[in-house]
C-alpha positions as CSV (number, residue, x, y, z in Angstrom):
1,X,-211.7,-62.8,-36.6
2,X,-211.3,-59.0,-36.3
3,X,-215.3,-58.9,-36.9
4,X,-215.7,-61.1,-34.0
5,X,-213.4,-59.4,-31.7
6,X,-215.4,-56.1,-32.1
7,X,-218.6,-58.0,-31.7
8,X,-218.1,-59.6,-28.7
9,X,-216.1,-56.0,-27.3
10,X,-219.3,-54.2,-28.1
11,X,-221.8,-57.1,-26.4
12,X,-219.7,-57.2,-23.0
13,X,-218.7,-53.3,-23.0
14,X,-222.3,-52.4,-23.8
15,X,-223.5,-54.9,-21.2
16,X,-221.0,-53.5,-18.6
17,X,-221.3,-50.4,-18.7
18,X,-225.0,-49.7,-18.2
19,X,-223.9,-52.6,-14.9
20,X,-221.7,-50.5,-13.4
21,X,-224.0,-47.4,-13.9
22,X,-226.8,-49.4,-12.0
23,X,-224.6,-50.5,-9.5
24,X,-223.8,-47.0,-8.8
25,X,-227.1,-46.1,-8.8
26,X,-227.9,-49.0,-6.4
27,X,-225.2,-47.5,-3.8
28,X,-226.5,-44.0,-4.4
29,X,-229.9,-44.7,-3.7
30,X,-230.6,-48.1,-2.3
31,X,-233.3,-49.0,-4.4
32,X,-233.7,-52.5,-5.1
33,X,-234.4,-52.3,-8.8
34,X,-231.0,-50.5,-9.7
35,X,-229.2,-53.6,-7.9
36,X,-231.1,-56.5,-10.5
37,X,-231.0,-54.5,-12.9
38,X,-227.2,-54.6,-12.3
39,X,-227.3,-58.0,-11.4
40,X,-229.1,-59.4,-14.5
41,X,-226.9,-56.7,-16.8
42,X,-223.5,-58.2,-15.1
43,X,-224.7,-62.2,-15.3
44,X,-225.0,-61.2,-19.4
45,X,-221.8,-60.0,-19.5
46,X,-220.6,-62.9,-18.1
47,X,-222.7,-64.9,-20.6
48,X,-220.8,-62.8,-23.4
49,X,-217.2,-62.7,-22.1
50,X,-217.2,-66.2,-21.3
51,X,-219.2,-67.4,-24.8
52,X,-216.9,-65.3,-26.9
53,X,-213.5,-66.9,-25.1
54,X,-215.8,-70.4,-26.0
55,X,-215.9,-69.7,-29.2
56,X,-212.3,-68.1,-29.8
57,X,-210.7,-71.3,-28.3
58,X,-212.7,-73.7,-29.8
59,X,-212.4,-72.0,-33.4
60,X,-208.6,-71.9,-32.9
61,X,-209.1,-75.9,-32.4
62,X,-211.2,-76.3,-35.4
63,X,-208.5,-74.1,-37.8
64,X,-205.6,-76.2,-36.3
65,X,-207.3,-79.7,-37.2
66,X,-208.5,-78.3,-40.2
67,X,-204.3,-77.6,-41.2
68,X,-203.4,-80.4,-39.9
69,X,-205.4,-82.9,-42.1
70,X,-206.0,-80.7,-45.2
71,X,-203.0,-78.8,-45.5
């Protein structure tokens, strides 16, 4: 589990940081390309965040019924 903690800490940290940076960008500036490039950057680390809590609880689930019926 440690493996997959750093995994998904490096997907949505690495997808949020270069977000915030656009959006920075995009209130600096006003250009429209900063702003989806933020956009798209911030809707993956969305993707990321929410998959990995997915699959944390859902692996959780699987461990438990996996004790509960071969343990």
């Amino acid at each position: 589990m440690v493996v997959f903690y750093w995994v998904m800490g490096v997907l949505v940290v690495g997808t949020l940081l270069p977000s915030l940076f656009y959006l920075v960008l995009y209130a600096a500036t006003g250009e429209e390309v900063a702003a989806r490039r933020a956009r798209t950057l911030f809707n993956f680390t969305r993707v990321f965040a929410l998959g990995g809590f997915n699959i944390l609880i859902w692996g959780h689930v699987i461990v438990g019924l996996w004790r509960l019926w071969f343990d």
